[in-house]
C-alpha positions, 0 to 999 in steps of 0.5 A: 239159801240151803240148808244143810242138816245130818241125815233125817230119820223117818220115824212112821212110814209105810213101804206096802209089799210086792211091785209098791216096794219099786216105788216106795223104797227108793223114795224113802231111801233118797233123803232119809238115813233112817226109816221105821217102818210099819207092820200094818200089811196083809196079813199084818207082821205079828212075828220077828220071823215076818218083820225079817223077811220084810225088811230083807224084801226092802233092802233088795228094792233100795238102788245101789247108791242108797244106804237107809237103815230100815227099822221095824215094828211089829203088829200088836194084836190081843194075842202078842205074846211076851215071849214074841216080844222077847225074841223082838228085844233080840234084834236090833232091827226090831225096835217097836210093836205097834198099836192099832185100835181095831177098826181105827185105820187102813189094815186094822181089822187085826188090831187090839180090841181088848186092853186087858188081853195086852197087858202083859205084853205090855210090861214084857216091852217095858222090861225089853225096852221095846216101844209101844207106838199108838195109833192114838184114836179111840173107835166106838161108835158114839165118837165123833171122827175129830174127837177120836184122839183126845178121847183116845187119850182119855179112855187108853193112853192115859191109863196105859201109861199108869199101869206101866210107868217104865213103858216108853211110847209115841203117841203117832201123828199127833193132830191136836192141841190136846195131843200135844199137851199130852206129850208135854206133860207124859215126861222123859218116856212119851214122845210123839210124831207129826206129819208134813201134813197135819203141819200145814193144813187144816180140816178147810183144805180137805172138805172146802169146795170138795173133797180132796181125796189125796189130803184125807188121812187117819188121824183126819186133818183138824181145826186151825187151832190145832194146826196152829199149836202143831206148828208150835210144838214142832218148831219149840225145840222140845226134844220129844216131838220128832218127825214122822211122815205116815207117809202111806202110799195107795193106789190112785183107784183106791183114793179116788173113789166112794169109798176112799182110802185114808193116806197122804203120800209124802215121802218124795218131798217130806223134807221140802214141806217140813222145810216149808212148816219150818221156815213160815214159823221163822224157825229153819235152825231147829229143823235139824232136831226136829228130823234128824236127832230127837227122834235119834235119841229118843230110839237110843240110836246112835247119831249119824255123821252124815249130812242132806242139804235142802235149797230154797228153790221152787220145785214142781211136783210130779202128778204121779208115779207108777205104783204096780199096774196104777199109779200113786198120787202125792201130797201137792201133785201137779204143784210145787214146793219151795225146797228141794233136796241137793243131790 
């Protein structure tokens, strides 16, 4: 069987910076026509001048037969200005600012720690048309870690979305059945990303007989019914919900220890585990949507006239790849796939 679907767009990925672009790049690049990348580096990308140079940093590691269309974000801190936000409208390379809870995940030390301090911000993105992408997780220290979205959505989002009604937003790596509802009930400005691997499994697959550093991610892997209802959503056919990896690259010592880092390496076979989720809920026809145009047209981009064709084939999985002077670990390391990417 194969499966041929316009060019997907990766919505949420993280590259990294310096030798992890070697890696990284490429892979992205392979399968995907479109990538949005995030700013979350160190020190974090707060300015256009800096999302610029990382961009120009990325094409020169694509190979010569790639053509991605890098997209980029900006890190929203409390002291984004407006009239950064206005030079952001001006390049249409920069299509969004980004919203990290301080404290919430990897590189967030420099996120937003007071709402008030953003609001005009906030309307200046709204009036540039510019997105708000959320991290969507609430921090304080009486939430409990699998509570962190809803409450999030509660406390915040809700009340953002109040206060600016023109402001469109996507909730990212949607994890929850509340997530979802959210989503569905926001209108025509929110959307929301999920991942290859809050779609296929579950808090079990992290924490039975062990803990499994290379499925531990921020937002963290949730209940079954959870799973069960982004399935769902991802497969419904709903113009507002669209693929995005997170796919977030770390080296294998920073994932293999106490003190692990949160991230799930995706991107060499995002496509075959999408694939995978899309075909256990009998629902092959609508991957196309789901990776390829939603997310397309919730952007305003325009859509791509270029095709990938996944087979249904069983596809080993490479244990590593090099990452610097370590290596990196993927999703499903050392196992397979069922769907592998024609080349």
């Amino acid at each position: 069987m194969e499966l041929t679907l316009a060019t997907p767009f990766d919505a949420h990925v993280h590259l990294r910076d310096g030798v992890a672009l070697e890696t990284v790049v490429p892979h992205v690049a392979r399968d995907f026509g479109r990538a949005l990348v995030m700013p979350n580096l160190k020190p974090p990308v707060t300015t256009v001048d800096e999302a610029l140079a990382y961009r120009q940093r990325i094409v020169e590691h694509q190979l010569p037969d790639q053509d991605c269309q890098w997209l980029m974000s900006l890190y929203l801190t409390d002291n984004t200005s407006p009239a950064e936000v206005e030079r952001a409208a001006a390049e249409d390379a920069v299509v969004a600012l980004k919203l990290y809870p301080a404290g919430a995940t990897t590189n967030s030390d420099h996120g937003v720690t007071d709402y008030a301090r953003i609001d005009q911000t906030l309307a200046a993105m709204a009036e540039n048309d510019l997105l708000l992408l959320v991290h969507g997780e609430s921090t304080g220290p009486t939430v409990d870690i699998f509570d962190r979205e809803a409450r999030f959505l509660d406390d915040v989002l809700a009340k953002i979305l109040i206060r600016h009604p023109a402001l469109k937003v996507v909730l990212e790596h949607v994890t929850t059945a509340e997530g979802v509802n959210f989503v569905e009930q926001g209108g025509d400005r929110v959307a929301g990303t999920i991942t290859p691997q809050h779609l296929l499994y579950n808090r079990n697959d992290l924490l039975v007989g062990g803990l499994h550093p290379h499925l531990y991610c921020l937002p963290v892997l949730k209940r079954e019914r959870h799973r069960q209802a982004l399935l769902a959503a991802a497969t419904g056919g709903s113009p507002r919900f669209f693929l995005g990896t997170d796919s977030a690259p770390h080296p294998r010592e920073a994932k293999e220890c106490a003190d692990g880092c949160a991230g799930c390496y995706s991107s060499p076979l995002a496509l075959a585990l999408y694939a995978e989720a899309f075909e256990t809920a009998g629902a092959l026809d609508r991957l196309e949507g789901f990776a390829s145009h939603f997310g397309t047209d919730f952007y305003g981009l325009q859509r791509t006239s270029s095709t990938i064709t996944l087979k249904k084939s069983s596809t080993p999985v490479s244990d590593s790849y090099a990452f610097g002077d370590d290596s990196v670990v993927p999703l499903r390391a050392g196992g397979e796939v069922g769907w592998r990417v024609l080349r």
